[in-house]
C-alpha positions as CSV (number, residue, x, y, z in Angstrom):
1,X,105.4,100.0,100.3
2,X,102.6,97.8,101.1
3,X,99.6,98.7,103.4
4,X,100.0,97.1,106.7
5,X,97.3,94.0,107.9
6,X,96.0,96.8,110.0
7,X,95.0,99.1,107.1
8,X,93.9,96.3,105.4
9,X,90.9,95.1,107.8
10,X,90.3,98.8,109.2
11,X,87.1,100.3,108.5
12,X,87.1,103.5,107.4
13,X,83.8,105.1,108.4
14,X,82.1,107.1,105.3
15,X,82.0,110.6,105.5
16,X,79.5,112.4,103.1
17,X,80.9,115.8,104.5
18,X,84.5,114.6,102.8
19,X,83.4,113.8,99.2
20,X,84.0,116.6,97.2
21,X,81.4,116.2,94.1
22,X,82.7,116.9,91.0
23,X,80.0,116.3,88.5
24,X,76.6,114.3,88.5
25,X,76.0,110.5,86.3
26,X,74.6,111.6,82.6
27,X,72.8,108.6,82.9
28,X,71.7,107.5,86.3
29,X,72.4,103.5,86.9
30,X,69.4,101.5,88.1
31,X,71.0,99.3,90.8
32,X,70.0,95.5,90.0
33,X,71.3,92.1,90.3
34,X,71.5,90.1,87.4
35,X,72.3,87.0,86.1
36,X,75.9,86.2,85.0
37,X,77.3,87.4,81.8
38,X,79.9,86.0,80.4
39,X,81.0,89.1,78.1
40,X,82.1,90.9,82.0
41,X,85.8,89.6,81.3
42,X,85.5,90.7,77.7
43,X,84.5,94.2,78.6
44,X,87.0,94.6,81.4
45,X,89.8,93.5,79.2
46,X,88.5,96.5,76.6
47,X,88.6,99.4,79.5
48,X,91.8,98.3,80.8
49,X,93.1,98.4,77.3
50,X,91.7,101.5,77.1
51,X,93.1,103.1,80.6
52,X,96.5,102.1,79.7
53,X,96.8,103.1,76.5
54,X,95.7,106.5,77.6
55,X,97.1,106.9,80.7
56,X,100.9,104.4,79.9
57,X,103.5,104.1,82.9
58,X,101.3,106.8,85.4
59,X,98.9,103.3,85.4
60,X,100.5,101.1,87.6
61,X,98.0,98.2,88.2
62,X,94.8,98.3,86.6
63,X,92.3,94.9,88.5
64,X,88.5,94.2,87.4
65,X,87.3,93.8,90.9
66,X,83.7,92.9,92.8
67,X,81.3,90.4,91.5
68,X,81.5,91.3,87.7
69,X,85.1,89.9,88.2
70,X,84.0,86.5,89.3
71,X,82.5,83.9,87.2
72,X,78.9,82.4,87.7
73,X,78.1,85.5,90.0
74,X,75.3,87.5,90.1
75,X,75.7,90.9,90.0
76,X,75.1,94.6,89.1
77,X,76.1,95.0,85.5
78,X,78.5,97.2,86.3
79,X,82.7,96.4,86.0
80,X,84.4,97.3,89.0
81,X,87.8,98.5,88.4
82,X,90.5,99.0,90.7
83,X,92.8,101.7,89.0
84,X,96.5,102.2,91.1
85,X,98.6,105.6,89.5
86,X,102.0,106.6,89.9
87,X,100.8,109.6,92.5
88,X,96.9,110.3,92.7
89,X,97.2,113.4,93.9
90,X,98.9,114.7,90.6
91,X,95.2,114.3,88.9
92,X,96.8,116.4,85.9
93,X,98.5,113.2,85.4
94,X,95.7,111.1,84.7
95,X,92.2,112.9,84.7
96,X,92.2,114.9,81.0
97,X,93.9,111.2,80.1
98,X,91.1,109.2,81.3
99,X,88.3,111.7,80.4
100,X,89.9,111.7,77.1
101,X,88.8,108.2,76.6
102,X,85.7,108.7,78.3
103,X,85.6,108.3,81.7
104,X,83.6,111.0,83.8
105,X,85.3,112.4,86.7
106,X,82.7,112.4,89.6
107,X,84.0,112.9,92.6
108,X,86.9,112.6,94.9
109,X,87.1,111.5,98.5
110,X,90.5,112.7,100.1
111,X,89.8,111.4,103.5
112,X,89.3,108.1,102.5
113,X,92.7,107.1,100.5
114,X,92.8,110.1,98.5
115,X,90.3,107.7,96.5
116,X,89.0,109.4,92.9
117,X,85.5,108.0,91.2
118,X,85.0,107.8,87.6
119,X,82.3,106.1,85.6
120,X,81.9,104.8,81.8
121,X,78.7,104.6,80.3
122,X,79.5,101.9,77.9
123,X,80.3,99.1,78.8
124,X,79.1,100.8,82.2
125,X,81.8,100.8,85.0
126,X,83.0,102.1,88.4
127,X,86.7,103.1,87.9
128,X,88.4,103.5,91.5
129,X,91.6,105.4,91.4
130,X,93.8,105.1,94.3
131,X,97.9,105.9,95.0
132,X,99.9,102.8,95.5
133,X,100.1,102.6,98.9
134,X,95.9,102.4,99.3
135,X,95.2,99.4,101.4
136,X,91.7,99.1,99.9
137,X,92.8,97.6,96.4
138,X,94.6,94.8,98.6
139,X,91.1,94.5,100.2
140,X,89.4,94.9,97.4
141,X,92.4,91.6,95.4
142,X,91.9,89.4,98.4
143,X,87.8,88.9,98.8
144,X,87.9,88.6,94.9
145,X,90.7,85.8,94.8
146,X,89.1,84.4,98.1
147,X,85.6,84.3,96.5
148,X,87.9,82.6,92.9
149,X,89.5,79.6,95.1
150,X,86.6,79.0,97.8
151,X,83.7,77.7,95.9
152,X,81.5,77.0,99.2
153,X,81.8,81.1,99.9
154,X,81.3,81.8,96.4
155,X,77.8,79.9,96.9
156,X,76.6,81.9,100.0
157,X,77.3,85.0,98.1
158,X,76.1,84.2,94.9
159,X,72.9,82.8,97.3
160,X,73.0,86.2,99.3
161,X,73.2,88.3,96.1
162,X,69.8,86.7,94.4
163,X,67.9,87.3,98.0
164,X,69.0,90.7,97.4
């Protein structure tokens, strides 16, 4: 079923008290805006490849997300990707899978979505694992497609980001 509006726009306070740290980065990510690349697409395209090949029908939407995801952006080099499985909380379903193809399992935050953090280390990426009924990958779809078809908001945050 799909999250309600109300899920949608709710803000779900952070909790550091609720993450439950699994491991630590190998390599610690310097946090910096940078100009657009055009390889982002390319290098999504290749973890998605990879997640679904390892993980099959359990994957059930796999989105490149955040400002990697839209053209002429700034951003942190970083691909944000919005993994949905069949039922996150079976993590023998998908963890080994994904840390198979190397993705590390950092942490998971069960208060917030039952959400699950990996990274890659090359290309670097965020993978976000949530169950299908997580309103925050509909959040996550909208201010990416909003930010794709409204090219005067694009420009504020592309404006915002290089302040930054």
């Amino acid at each position: 079923m799909a999250p309600s509006i109300e899920a949608i726009v709710k803000e779900y306070p952070y909790d550091p008290e609720g993450v439950q740290r699994i491991a630590h980065r190998r390599i610690k990510n310097e946090i910096e805006i940078t100009e657009p690349d055009p390889s982002w697409p390319e290098s999504f395209q290749l973890l998605k490849d990879r997640i679904i090949s390892a993980l099959g029908s359990t994957a059930v939407s796999v989105e490149h997300v955040g400002s990697t995801s839209v053209p002429g952006l700034p951003a942190k080099p970083v691909i944000d990707i919005d993994l949905i499985v069949v039922d996150v909380l079976d993590e023998a379903s998908y963890v080994p899978q994904l840390e198979a193809v190397g993705f590390h399992f950092l942490l998971r935050e069960p208060a917030w979505h039952e959400h699950r953090f990996f990274c890659n280390y090359e290309p670097s990426a965020n993978l976000h694992v949530f169950g299908p009924d997580s309103p925050e990958t509909e959040k996550h779809k909208i201010f990416r497609n909003w930010l794709l078809k409204t090219p005067a908001d694009r420009d504020i945050w592309r404006d915002n980001a290089r302040i930054h």
